[in-house]
Each structure stands twice: as C-alpha cells, then as structure tokens.
N, C-alpha and C positions, 0 to 999 in steps of 0.2 A: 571974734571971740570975746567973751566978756570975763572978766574978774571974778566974777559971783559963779561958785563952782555949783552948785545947785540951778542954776537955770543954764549955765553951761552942759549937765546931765541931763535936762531935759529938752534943748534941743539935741543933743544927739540922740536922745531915748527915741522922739517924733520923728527923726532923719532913719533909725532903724525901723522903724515902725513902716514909715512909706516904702522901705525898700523890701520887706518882707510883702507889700500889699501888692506888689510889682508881679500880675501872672508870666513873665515872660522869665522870671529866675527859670535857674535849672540845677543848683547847687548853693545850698546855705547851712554855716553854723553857726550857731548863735548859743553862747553860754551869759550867766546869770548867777550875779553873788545876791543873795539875800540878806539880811539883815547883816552882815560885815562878814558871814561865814557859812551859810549855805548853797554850797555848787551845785547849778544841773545844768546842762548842756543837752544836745540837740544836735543833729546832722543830718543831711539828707538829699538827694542828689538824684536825677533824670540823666540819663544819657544813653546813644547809641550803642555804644561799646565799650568796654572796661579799659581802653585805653581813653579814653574820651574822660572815665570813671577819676581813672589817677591822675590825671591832670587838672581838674576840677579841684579834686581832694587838696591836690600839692598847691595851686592857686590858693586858696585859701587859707592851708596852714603858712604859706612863704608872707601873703599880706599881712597876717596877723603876726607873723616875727617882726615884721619891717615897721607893723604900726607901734607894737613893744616897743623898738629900738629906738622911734623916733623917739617920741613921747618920755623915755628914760633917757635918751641924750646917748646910748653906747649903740655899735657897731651889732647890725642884726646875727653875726657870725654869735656872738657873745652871747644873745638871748637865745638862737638854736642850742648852743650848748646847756644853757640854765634846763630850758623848758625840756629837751631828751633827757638828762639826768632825773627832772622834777617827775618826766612821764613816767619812769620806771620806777619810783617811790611814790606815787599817786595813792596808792590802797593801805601804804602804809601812815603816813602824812593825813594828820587834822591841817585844818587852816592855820591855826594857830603854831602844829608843826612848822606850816612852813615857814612862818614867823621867825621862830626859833631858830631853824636849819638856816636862817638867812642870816639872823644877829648873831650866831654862837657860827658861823662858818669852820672856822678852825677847829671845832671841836668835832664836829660831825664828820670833816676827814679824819679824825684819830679812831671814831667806832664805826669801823668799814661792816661790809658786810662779813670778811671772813674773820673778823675780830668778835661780831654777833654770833655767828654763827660757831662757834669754838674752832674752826679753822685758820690754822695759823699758819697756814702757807700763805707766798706771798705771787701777787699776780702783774 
C-alpha cells in the first residue's frame, strides 16, 4: 500500500475493474460517489434459487460492513448499526446531511421522528 491516496484509489479503482471483468461472478454491488456527493449504486445477482438469492445478497452486505469496520478501526456490530439506521433515513438525507447527522449527533437524537412528526408520544 502506498502513502499517496490517489494512486492508492486507483489501484483499487483497476482491482475492481478486473473483478467486474471476471464472467464467472454471479453476484455484485458496486456503489459510486462522484464529485464528493453524487451516489448511484447497482446490484445484481444469477442464482438457482432464492435461497441461493439471500445468501449472495447477505455475503455481500456482511463484506462491506466488515471492510467499513476495518478501514474505521470500530467493531463491524457498530457500522451494522450506523448503516440500518443511515438505510432508513437514505431519501431523507443529502450527502452533506449526513455530514451534519454525523458532526451534530447529539442534536439529531433530540428531533426524533415523533418530535417531527408532532407526536409526542414516547416509544
């Protein structure tokens, strides 16, 4: 691994690249930030049977927790938690949202959803 974060992105940019060029996959996702805030993502999967389907699926989201964890240095339990809360506020969350939801943590548990929502019942 080298120092230089720029040729470090681009071998692994060419390390995904050959792996996508691999006809023997049978399940890949691959998401894509642009310019520091444009998401799109991809998925798409071959299999015999839909249990074949969900395990493929669940492969792939478990790596990607495990490669988060490492990479941030916390416990992959820690980023399943991040990333299930992040998925259910996805449509409402900019990028820059979740900037915010990150640096202002504290404040973002004080305006829950039934605080937004004028319910003031407690759950």
């Amino acid at each position: 691994m080298t120092d230089d974060p720029g040729a470090a992105f681009e071998t692994e940019r060419r390390a995904a690249q050959e792996l996508l060029a691999d006809d023997s996959i049978t399940a890949l996702y691959v998401g894509v930030v642009s310019d520091g805030d444009a998401l799109e993502t991809t998925f798409a999967q071959t299999a015999d049977d839909p249990q074949q389907e969900g395990l493929q699926a669940l492969s792939l989201l478990a790596a990607h927790v495990r490669l988060v964890a490492n990479e941030a240095g916390v416990e992959p339990a820690a980023v399943a938690g991040d990333a299930a809360t992040l998925a259910g506020r996805m449509d409402e969350l900019s990028p820059e949202g979740l900037t915010d939801a990150k640096d202002g943590d504290d404040n973002a548990k004080d305006g829950d959803d039934n605080a937004r929502d004028g319910d003031d019942t407690e759950t």
